[in-house]
C-alpha positions as CSV (number, residue, x, y, z in Angstrom):
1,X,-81.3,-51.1,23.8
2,X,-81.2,-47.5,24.9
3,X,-78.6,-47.9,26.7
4,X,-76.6,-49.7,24.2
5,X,-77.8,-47.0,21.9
6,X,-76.1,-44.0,24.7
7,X,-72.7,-45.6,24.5
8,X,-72.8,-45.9,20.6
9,X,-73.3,-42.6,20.6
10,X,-70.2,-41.9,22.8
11,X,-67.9,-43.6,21.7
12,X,-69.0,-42.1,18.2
13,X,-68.4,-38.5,19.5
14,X,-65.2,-39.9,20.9
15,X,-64.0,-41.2,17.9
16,X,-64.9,-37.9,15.7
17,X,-63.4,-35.6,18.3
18,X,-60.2,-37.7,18.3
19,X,-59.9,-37.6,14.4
20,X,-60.1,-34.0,14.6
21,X,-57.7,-33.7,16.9
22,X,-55.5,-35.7,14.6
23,X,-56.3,-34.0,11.6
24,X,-55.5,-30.5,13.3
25,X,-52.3,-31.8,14.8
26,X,-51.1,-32.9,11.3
27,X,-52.1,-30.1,9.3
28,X,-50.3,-28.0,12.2
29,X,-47.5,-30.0,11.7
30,X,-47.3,-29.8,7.8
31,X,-47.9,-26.2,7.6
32,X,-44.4,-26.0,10.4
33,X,-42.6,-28.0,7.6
34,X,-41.1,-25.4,5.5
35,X,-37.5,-24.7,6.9
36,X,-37.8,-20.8,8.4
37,X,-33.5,-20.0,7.3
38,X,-35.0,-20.9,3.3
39,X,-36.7,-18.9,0.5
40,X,-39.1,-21.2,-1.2
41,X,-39.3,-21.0,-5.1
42,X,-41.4,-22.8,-7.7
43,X,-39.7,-24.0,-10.8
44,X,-36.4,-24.6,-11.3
45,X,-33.0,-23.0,-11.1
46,X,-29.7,-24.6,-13.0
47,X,-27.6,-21.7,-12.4
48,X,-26.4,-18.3,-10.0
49,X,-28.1,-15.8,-12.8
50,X,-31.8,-18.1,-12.3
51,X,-31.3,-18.0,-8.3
52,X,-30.7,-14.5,-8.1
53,X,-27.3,-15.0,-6.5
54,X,-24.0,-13.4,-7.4
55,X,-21.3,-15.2,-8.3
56,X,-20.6,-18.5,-10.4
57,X,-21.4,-22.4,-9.2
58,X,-18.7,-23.6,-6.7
59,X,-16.5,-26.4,-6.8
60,X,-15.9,-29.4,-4.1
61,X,-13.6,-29.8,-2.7
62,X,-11.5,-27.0,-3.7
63,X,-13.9,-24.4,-2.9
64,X,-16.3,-26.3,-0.1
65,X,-17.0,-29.6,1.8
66,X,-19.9,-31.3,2.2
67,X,-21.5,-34.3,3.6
68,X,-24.9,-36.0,2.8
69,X,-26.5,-34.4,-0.3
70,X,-26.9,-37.5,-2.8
71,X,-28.9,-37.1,-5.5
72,X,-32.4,-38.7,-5.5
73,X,-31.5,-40.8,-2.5
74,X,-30.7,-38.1,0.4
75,X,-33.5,-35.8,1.8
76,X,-30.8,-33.8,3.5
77,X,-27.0,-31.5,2.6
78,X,-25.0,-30.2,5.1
79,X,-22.2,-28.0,4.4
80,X,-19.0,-28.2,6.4
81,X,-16.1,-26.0,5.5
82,X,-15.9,-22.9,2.7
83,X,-12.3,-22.2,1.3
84,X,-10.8,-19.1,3.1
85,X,-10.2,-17.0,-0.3
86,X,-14.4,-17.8,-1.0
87,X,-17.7,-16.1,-0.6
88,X,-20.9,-18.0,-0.7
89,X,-23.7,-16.3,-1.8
90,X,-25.9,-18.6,-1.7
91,X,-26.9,-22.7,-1.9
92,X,-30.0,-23.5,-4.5
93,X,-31.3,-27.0,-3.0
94,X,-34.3,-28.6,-5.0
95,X,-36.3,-31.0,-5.0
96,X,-40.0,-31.9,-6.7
97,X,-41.4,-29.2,-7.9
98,X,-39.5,-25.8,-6.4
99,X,-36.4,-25.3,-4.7
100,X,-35.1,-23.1,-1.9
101,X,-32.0,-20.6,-1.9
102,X,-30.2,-19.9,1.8
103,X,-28.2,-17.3,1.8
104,X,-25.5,-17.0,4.7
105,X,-26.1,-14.3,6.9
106,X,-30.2,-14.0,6.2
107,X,-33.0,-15.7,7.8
108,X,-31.2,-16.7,10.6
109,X,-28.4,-19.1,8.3
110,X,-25.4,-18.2,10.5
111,X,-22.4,-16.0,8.3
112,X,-20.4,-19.3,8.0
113,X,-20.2,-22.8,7.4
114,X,-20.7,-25.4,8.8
115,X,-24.7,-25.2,7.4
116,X,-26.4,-28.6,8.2
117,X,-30.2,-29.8,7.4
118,X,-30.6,-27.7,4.7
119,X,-33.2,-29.3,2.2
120,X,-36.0,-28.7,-0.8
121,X,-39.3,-27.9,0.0
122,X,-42.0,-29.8,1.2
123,X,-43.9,-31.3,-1.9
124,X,-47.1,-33.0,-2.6
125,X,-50.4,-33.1,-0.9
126,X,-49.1,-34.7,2.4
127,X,-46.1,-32.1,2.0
128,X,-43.3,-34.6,2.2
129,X,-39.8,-33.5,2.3
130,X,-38.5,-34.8,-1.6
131,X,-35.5,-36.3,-1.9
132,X,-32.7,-34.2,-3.1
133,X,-33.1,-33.8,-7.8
134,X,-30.3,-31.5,-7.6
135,X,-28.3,-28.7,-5.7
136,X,-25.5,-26.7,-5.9
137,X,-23.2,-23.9,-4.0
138,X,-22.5,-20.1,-5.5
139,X,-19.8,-17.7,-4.3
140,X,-17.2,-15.2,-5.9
141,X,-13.5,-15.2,-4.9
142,X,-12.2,-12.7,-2.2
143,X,-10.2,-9.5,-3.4
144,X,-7.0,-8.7,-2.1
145,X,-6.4,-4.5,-1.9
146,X,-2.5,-3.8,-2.0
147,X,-1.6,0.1,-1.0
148,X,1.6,0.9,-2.3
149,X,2.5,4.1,-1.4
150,X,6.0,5.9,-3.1
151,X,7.8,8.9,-1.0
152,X,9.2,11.6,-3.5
153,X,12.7,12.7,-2.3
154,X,13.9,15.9,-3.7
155,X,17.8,17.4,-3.4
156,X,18.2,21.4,-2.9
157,X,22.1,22.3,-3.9
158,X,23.9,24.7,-1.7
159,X,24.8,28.1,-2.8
160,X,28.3,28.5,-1.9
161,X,30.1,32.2,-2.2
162,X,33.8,32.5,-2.1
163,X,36.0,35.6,-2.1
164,X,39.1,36.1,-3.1
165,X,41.7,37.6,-0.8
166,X,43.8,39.3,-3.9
167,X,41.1,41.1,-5.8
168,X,37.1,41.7,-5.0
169,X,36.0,38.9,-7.8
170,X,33.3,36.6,-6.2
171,X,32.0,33.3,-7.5
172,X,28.7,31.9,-6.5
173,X,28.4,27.7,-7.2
174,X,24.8,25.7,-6.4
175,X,27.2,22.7,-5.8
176,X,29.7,21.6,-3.1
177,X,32.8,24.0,-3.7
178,X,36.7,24.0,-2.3
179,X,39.1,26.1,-2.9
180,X,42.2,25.2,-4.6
181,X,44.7,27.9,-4.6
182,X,44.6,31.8,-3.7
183,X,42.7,33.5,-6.2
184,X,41.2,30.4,-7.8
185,X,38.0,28.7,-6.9
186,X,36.9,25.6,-8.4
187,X,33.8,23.2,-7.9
188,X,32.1,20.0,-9.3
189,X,29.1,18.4,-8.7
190,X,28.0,14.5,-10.8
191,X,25.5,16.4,-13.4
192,X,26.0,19.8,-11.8
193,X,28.0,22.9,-13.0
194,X,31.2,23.5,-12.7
195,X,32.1,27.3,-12.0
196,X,35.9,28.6,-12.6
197,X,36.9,32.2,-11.4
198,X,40.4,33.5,-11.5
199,X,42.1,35.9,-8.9
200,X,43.9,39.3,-8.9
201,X,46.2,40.5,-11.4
202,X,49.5,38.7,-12.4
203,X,52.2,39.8,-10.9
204,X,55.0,41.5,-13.7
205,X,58.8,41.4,-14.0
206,X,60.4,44.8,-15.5
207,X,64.3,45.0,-16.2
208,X,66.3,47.3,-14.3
209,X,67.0,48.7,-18.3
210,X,63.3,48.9,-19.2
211,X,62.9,51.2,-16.7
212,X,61.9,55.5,-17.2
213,X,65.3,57.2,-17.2
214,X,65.0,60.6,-15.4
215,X,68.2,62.0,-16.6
216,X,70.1,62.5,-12.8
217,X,73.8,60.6,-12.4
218,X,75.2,60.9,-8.9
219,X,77.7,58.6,-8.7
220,X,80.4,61.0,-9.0
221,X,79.5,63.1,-6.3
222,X,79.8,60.0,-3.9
223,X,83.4,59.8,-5.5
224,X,84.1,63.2,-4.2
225,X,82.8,63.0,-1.1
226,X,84.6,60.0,-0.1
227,X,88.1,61.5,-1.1
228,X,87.0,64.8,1.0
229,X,86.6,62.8,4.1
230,X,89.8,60.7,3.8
231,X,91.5,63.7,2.9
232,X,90.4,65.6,5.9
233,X,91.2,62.6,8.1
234,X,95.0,62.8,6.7
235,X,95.3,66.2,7.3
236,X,94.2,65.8,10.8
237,X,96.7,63.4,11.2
238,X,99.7,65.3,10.1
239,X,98.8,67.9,12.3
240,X,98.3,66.1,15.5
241,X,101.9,64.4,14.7
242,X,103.5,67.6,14.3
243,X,102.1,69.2,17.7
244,X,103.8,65.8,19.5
245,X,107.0,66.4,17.8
Protein backbone atom coordinates (compact mmCIF):
# COMPACT_ATOMS: atom_id res chain seq x y z
CA UNK A 1 0.00 0.00 0.00
CA UNK A 2 2.67 2.51 0.78
CA UNK A 3 4.35 1.87 -1.85
CA UNK A 4 1.57 2.05 -4.25
CA UNK A 5 0.60 5.14 -2.39
CA UNK A 6 4.64 6.75 -3.33
CA UNK A 7 4.14 6.27 -7.01
CA UNK A 8 0.53 7.81 -6.99
CA UNK A 9 2.05 10.54 -5.63
CA UNK A 10 4.65 10.78 -8.45
CA UNK A 11 3.06 10.33 -11.15
CA UNK A 12 0.62 13.01 -9.67
CA UNK A 13 3.47 15.64 -9.34
CA UNK A 14 4.43 14.51 -12.79
CA UNK A 15 1.33 15.07 -14.29
CA UNK A 16 0.82 18.73 -12.61
CA UNK A 17 4.29 19.81 -13.44
CA UNK A 18 3.72 18.69 -17.10
CA UNK A 19 0.36 20.68 -17.35
CA UNK A 20 2.21 23.61 -16.23
CA UNK A 21 4.63 23.35 -18.50
CA UNK A 22 1.92 23.16 -21.17
CA UNK A 23 -0.07 25.87 -19.91
CA UNK A 24 3.12 28.22 -19.83
CA UNK A 25 4.23 27.12 -23.30
CA UNK A 26 0.81 28.10 -24.70
CA UNK A 27 0.19 31.20 -22.98
CA UNK A 28 3.92 32.06 -24.23
CA UNK A 29 2.88 31.16 -27.44
CA UNK A 30 -0.46 33.33 -27.53
CA UNK A 31 1.01 36.30 -26.11
CA UNK A 32 3.84 35.90 -29.45
CA UNK A 33 0.72 35.93 -31.72
CA UNK A 34 0.23 39.46 -32.50
CA UNK A 35 2.16 40.21 -35.82
CA UNK A 36 5.24 42.74 -34.55
CA UNK A 37 5.14 44.88 -38.51
CA UNK A 38 1.05 45.69 -37.20
CA UNK A 39 -0.72 48.34 -35.05
CA UNK A 40 -3.50 46.67 -33.27
CA UNK A 41 -6.89 48.67 -33.01
CA UNK A 42 -10.17 47.93 -31.36
CA UNK A 43 -13.33 48.79 -33.31
CA UNK A 44 -13.62 49.22 -36.70
CA UNK A 45 -12.34 51.17 -39.59
CA UNK A 46 -14.40 51.50 -43.15
CA UNK A 47 -12.33 54.15 -44.46
CA UNK A 48 -8.54 56.13 -44.79
CA UNK A 49 -9.98 59.25 -42.53
CA UNK A 50 -10.98 56.20 -39.53
CA UNK A 51 -7.36 54.55 -40.02
CA UNK A 52 -5.55 57.51 -39.69
CA UNK A 53 -3.93 57.12 -43.15
CA UNK A 54 -3.65 59.57 -45.91
CA UNK A 55 -5.00 59.13 -49.02
CA UNK A 56 -8.27 57.49 -50.47
CA UNK A 57 -9.13 53.42 -50.63
CA UNK A 58 -7.21 51.81 -53.57
CA UNK A 59 -8.36 49.90 -56.40
CA UNK A 60 -7.28 46.28 -57.76
CA UNK A 61 -5.96 45.72 -60.13
CA UNK A 62 -5.38 49.06 -61.42
CA UNK A 63 -3.68 50.35 -58.46
CA UNK A 64 -2.35 46.92 -56.64
CA UNK A 65 -2.37 43.00 -56.83
CA UNK A 66 -3.10 40.76 -54.38
CA UNK A 67 -3.43 37.20 -53.64
CA UNK A 68 -5.31 35.33 -50.79
CA UNK A 69 -7.42 37.82 -48.79
CA UNK A 70 -11.08 36.27 -49.13
CA UNK A 71 -13.50 37.49 -47.04
CA UNK A 72 -14.68 35.30 -44.09
CA UNK A 73 -12.84 32.27 -45.48
CA UNK A 74 -8.98 33.35 -45.62
CA UNK A 75 -6.98 34.11 -42.33
CA UNK A 76 -4.24 35.55 -44.51
CA UNK A 77 -3.57 38.73 -47.56
CA UNK A 78 -0.56 39.11 -49.20
CA UNK A 79 0.19 42.02 -51.41
CA UNK A 80 2.17 41.56 -54.60
CA UNK A 81 2.72 44.49 -56.82
CA UNK A 82 1.68 48.50 -56.28
CA UNK A 83 1.25 50.61 -59.54
CA UNK A 84 4.39 52.65 -60.21
CA UNK A 85 2.41 56.25 -60.31
CA UNK A 86 1.01 54.94 -56.34
CA UNK A 87 1.78 55.49 -52.76
CA UNK A 88 0.45 53.24 -50.13
CA UNK A 89 -0.04 54.56 -46.97
CA UNK A 90 -1.23 52.06 -45.44
CA UNK A 91 -3.46 48.51 -45.50
CA UNK A 92 -6.43 48.35 -42.65
CA UNK A 93 -6.91 44.36 -42.21
CA UNK A 94 -9.72 43.25 -39.76
CA UNK A 95 -11.04 40.72 -38.38
CA UNK A 96 -13.35 40.02 -34.99
CA UNK A 97 -13.34 42.52 -32.95
CA UNK A 98 -10.27 45.13 -34.03
CA UNK A 99 -8.14 45.43 -36.85
CA UNK A 100 -4.54 46.32 -37.62
CA UNK A 101 -3.08 49.07 -39.98
CA UNK A 102 0.67 48.33 -41.60
CA UNK A 103 2.12 50.98 -42.94
CA UNK A 104 5.16 50.48 -45.51
CA UNK A 105 8.28 51.61 -44.22
CA UNK A 106 7.29 51.26 -40.25
CA UNK A 107 7.62 48.45 -37.91
CA UNK A 108 9.85 46.60 -39.92
CA UNK A 109 7.04 46.33 -43.22
CA UNK A 110 9.67 46.78 -45.92
CA UNK A 111 9.11 50.33 -48.31
CA UNK A 112 7.57 48.05 -51.00
CA UNK A 113 5.44 45.45 -52.08
CA UNK A 114 5.41 42.41 -52.25
CA UNK A 115 3.83 42.41 -48.29
CA UNK A 116 2.78 38.74 -47.46
CA UNK A 117 1.08 37.20 -44.08
CA UNK A 118 -0.36 40.24 -43.19
CA UNK A 119 -3.57 39.45 -41.07
CA UNK A 120 -6.28 40.84 -38.19
CA UNK A 121 -5.59 40.37 -34.80
CA UNK A 122 -5.71 37.55 -32.64
CA UNK A 123 -9.31 37.35 -31.10
CA UNK A 124 -11.08 35.49 -28.42
CA UNK A 125 -9.93 33.90 -25.27
CA UNK A 126 -7.67 31.22 -26.97
CA UNK A 127 -6.46 34.37 -29.27
CA UNK A 128 -7.17 32.77 -32.57
CA UNK A 129 -6.16 34.36 -35.74
CA UNK A 130 -10.07 35.42 -37.19
CA UNK A 131 -10.72 34.94 -40.51
CA UNK A 132 -10.51 37.97 -42.70
CA UNK A 133 -14.50 40.44 -42.18
CA UNK A 134 -12.96 42.92 -44.34
CA UNK A 135 -9.75 44.85 -45.61
CA UNK A 136 -8.69 47.27 -47.74
CA UNK A 137 -5.41 49.27 -49.34
CA UNK A 138 -4.92 53.40 -49.09
CA UNK A 139 -2.46 55.44 -51.13
CA UNK A 140 -2.50 58.87 -52.97
CA UNK A 141 -1.11 59.22 -56.58
CA UNK A 142 2.51 60.36 -57.22
CA UNK A 143 3.15 64.06 -58.39
CA UNK A 144 5.04 64.87 -61.25
CA UNK A 145 7.24 68.44 -60.81
CA UNK A 146 7.84 69.97 -64.45
CA UNK A 147 10.65 73.07 -64.34
CA UNK A 148 10.28 75.08 -67.28
CA UNK A 149 12.58 77.58 -67.32
CA UNK A 150 12.32 80.65 -70.27
CA UNK A 151 15.72 82.60 -71.27
CA UNK A 152 14.99 86.39 -71.96
CA UNK A 153 16.93 87.54 -75.08
CA UNK A 154 17.30 91.18 -75.46
CA UNK A 155 18.68 93.17 -78.86
CA UNK A 156 21.01 96.43 -78.33
CA UNK A 157 20.93 98.56 -81.83
CA UNK A 158 24.26 100.00 -82.98
CA UNK A 159 24.92 103.63 -83.04
CA UNK A 160 26.35 104.28 -86.29
CA UNK A 161 27.99 107.96 -87.08
CA UNK A 162 28.57 108.98 -90.67
CA UNK A 163 30.23 112.14 -92.05
CA UNK A 164 29.90 113.71 -94.87
CA UNK A 165 32.95 114.46 -97.02
CA UNK A 166 31.25 117.85 -98.68
CA UNK A 167 30.06 119.69 -95.56
CA UNK A 168 30.62 118.95 -91.56
CA UNK A 169 26.78 117.67 -91.10
CA UNK A 170 26.80 114.29 -89.12
CA UNK A 171 24.02 111.82 -88.61
CA UNK A 172 23.87 109.46 -85.85
CA UNK A 173 21.31 106.13 -86.53
CA UNK A 174 20.63 103.28 -83.54
CA UNK A 175 20.06 100.90 -86.65
CA UNK A 176 22.21 99.29 -89.35
CA UNK A 177 23.16 102.29 -91.80
CA UNK A 178 24.76 102.49 -95.53
CA UNK A 179 25.48 105.10 -97.34
CA UNK A 180 23.97 105.84 -100.58
CA UNK A 181 25.48 108.70 -102.31
CA UNK A 182 28.03 111.53 -101.30
CA UNK A 183 26.37 113.78 -99.03
CA UNK A 184 23.45 111.58 -98.31
CA UNK A 185 23.08 108.91 -95.57
CA UNK A 186 20.19 106.81 -95.34
CA UNK A 187 19.18 103.85 -92.87
CA UNK A 188 16.25 101.41 -92.06
CA UNK A 189 15.78 99.08 -89.54
CA UNK A 190 12.00 96.55 -89.39
CA UNK A 191 10.30 98.85 -86.45
CA UNK A 192 13.32 101.09 -86.15
CA UNK A 193 13.97 104.72 -87.26
CA UNK A 194 14.85 105.79 -90.27
CA UNK A 195 17.29 108.90 -90.23
CA UNK A 196 17.76 111.09 -93.56
CA UNK A 197 20.57 113.84 -93.67
CA UNK A 198 21.48 115.81 -96.65
CA UNK A 199 25.08 117.01 -97.81
CA UNK A 200 26.87 120.26 -98.71
CA UNK A 201 25.44 122.94 -100.66
CA UNK A 202 24.10 122.62 -104.24
CA UNK A 203 26.24 123.47 -106.63
CA UNK A 204 24.83 126.89 -108.87
CA UNK A 205 24.99 127.76 -112.53
CA UNK A 206 25.42 131.70 -113.30
CA UNK A 207 25.32 133.10 -117.03
CA UNK A 208 28.27 134.66 -118.40
CA UNK A 209 25.47 137.85 -118.69
CA UNK A 210 24.36 137.66 -115.02
CA UNK A 211 27.61 138.34 -114.08
CA UNK A 212 29.08 142.00 -112.07
CA UNK A 213 30.25 144.19 -114.90
CA UNK A 214 33.34 146.10 -113.85
CA UNK A 215 33.30 148.61 -116.54
CA UNK A 216 37.04 147.61 -118.28
CA UNK A 217 36.92 146.69 -122.33
CA UNK A 218 40.30 145.61 -123.63
CA UNK A 219 39.64 144.07 -126.68
CA UNK A 220 40.81 146.86 -128.72
CA UNK A 221 44.09 147.11 -127.29
CA UNK A 222 44.80 143.40 -128.37
CA UNK A 223 43.72 144.85 -131.88
CA UNK A 224 46.48 147.29 -131.73
CA UNK A 225 48.95 145.32 -130.63
CA UNK A 226 48.65 142.68 -133.11
CA UNK A 227 48.85 145.29 -136.12
CA UNK A 228 52.07 146.84 -134.20
CA UNK A 229 53.91 143.56 -134.36
CA UNK A 230 53.00 142.63 -137.94
CA UNK A 231 53.77 145.95 -138.88
CA UNK A 232 57.12 145.89 -137.43
CA UNK A 233 57.82 142.52 -138.91
CA UNK A 234 57.04 144.17 -142.56
CA UNK A 235 59.18 146.87 -142.02
CA UNK A 236 62.00 144.60 -141.04
CA UNK A 237 61.53 142.88 -144.07
CA UNK A 238 61.72 145.70 -146.46
CA UNK A 239 64.75 146.74 -144.99
CA UNK A 240 66.73 143.46 -144.98
CA UNK A 241 65.58 143.23 -148.93
CA UNK A 242 66.90 146.51 -149.66
CA UNK A 243 70.46 145.92 -147.95
CA UNK A 244 70.71 142.60 -150.45
CA UNK A 245 69.81 144.60 -153.39
Amino acid sequence: MTFIGRRSLRAAVAGALLATGFVLGTATAHAAAEDPRATRHEGNASTCADAKLAGSILTSPDDYTYTRGKLEDDQYLDILTVSPDITVTGIVVKGGNAYNVYEPGKLGLPDSPPWTDLRAPVTGQNDNIPQLSHWFVCGTEKTTTTTTTTTATSTTGTETTTTTASSATSSTVVSTTSQSSVGTSSSSAAGGAVATTSGGPKATTQNAEELAYTGFDGGWLIALGAALVLGGAALVFVVRARRKA
